[in-house]
C-alpha angles and dihedrals in degrees: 000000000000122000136171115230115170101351092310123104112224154192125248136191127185101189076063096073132086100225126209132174130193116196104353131043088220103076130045134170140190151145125315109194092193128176078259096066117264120331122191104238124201118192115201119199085197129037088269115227091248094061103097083052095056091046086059096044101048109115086004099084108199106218124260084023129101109262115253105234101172136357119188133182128192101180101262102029132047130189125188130206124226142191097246097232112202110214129067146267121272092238095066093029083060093043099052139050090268096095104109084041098060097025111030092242145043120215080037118226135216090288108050086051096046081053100048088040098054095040079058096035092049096048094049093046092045090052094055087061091065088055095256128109125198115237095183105070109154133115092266087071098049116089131198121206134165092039116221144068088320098043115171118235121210135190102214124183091065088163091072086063122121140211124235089238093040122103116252133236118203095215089055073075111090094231093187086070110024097037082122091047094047093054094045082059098056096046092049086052103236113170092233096080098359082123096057129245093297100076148055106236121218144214094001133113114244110229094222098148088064090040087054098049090045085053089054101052083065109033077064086055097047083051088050088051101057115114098003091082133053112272089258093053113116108245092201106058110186117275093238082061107121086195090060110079107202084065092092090057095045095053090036090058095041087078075071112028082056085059089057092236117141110241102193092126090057088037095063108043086058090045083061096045086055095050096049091243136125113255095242089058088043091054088038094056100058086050090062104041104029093031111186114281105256119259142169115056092336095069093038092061090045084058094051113036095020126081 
């Protein structure tokens, strides 16, 4: 199999990788090390739901995400190239005594988490501008790279990405994390989960850009958290939770989220309001560390002449 990865042409073998896989068999990943130094390489049994998304995103890198360098299908398997990112992933960054390594700091302090936070925060709302929303927000797919007081954040498993139009499936939900959010969701009657866990649910359009903010709202929480609980705390308590307060903005923004109407304006006012920052450095911030994705002409040429 030939594939083009940074201007060069080469070859590929499967049977070379050591291949590994996590929670489906499905799916598997490992090391290239290609002529063009290392590349991170993910093998579907089965068109994953991302892969419209990485279509779109090849040569057109999103910013705190790993650059898509090749993508091939043949029909009944797909492989997906990857940039290979040095660094690790926040769940076993927070787990271990590499805190201060990877983030400058251990315990970490209000900057480290608003930084952590935005990079997250950019990339997801930059995402929904392309029409996609990411079901799987939790700290194994964030990834940390460049260690140090400016650390790099990156949201990795871009294949498990949907589409607004797309149907959606409960279990692309990680349930470990969002058990509380996934129950909010029954009880409000929205038509994604409605059905319950058990079941694919068709023709209808996932509300993943409520889900995410939603998501977010908590993920802020589960920052705020660090260092306050007991290592075996859950760091994302239900919504229905009284003892959770970011409950009371969560129900408060479901009148409108029911209504399908996107509530960033109002989401990040009270995101600022959370940090201790003023809403313009709030919204600087994310400017600085998640920049808008390039388009027009630049971007054209990226697609063509790029990877």
């Amino acid at each position: 199999m030939r594939v083009k990865i940074r201007g060069r042409r080469l070859e590929f073998d499967p049977e070379s990788i050591e291949w590994r896989h996590q929670s489906s068999q499905q799916t598997r990943f490992g090391l290239w090390k290609s002529e063009s130094g290392p590349v991170f390489v993910k093998k579907f049994g089965t068109r994953p739901t991302g892969w419209r998304l990485l279509q779109e995103l090849k040569g057109a890198k999103l910013h705190n995400s790993p650059e898509i360098l090749a993508l091939h299908d043949s029909g009944s398997v797909f492989y997906a190239f990857f940039e290979w990112l040095d660094g690790e992933i926040l769940s076993r960054v927070l787990q271990g005594e590499r805190r201060a390594d990877f983030l400058g700091a251990n315990p970490l302090g209000p900057d480290q988490k608003l930084r952590l936070f935005i990079s997250v925060y950019g990339f997801i709302t930059h995402l929904h501008e392309r029409g996609f929303w990411y079901p799987d927000l939790d700290f194994k797919n964030i990834f940390i790279s460049h260690p140090g007081p400016e650390f790099q954040v990156h949201l990795i498993d871009l294949d498990s990405c949907i589409g607004f139009n797309q149907p959606a499936d409960p279990h692309a939900v990680s349930q470990k994390f969002w058990e509380g959010l996934i129950r909010t969701y029954q009880e409000a009657g929205k038509p994604f989960l409605k059905k319950g866990l058990n079941g694919q649910i068709e023709g209808i359009q996932a509300h993943g850009l409520a889900l995410n903010q939603s998501m977010l709202l908590l993920l802020a929480y589960a920052l705020h958290r660090l260092g306050t609980v007991p290592p075996e705390a859950p760091l994302f308590a239900p919504l229905i939770n009284p003892q959770n307060p970011v409950s009371s903005e969560v129900k408060r923004l479901h009148s409108r989220w029911l209504t399908d109407q996107d509530c960033r304006r109002e989401l990040e006012s009270w995101l600022a309001d959370y940090f201790r920052i003023p809403l313009n450095t709030f919204r600087q911030e994310m400017a600085r560390l998640s920049p808008q994705p390039r388009s027009g002409i630049g971007a054209f040429i990226s697609r063509i002449f790029g990877s």
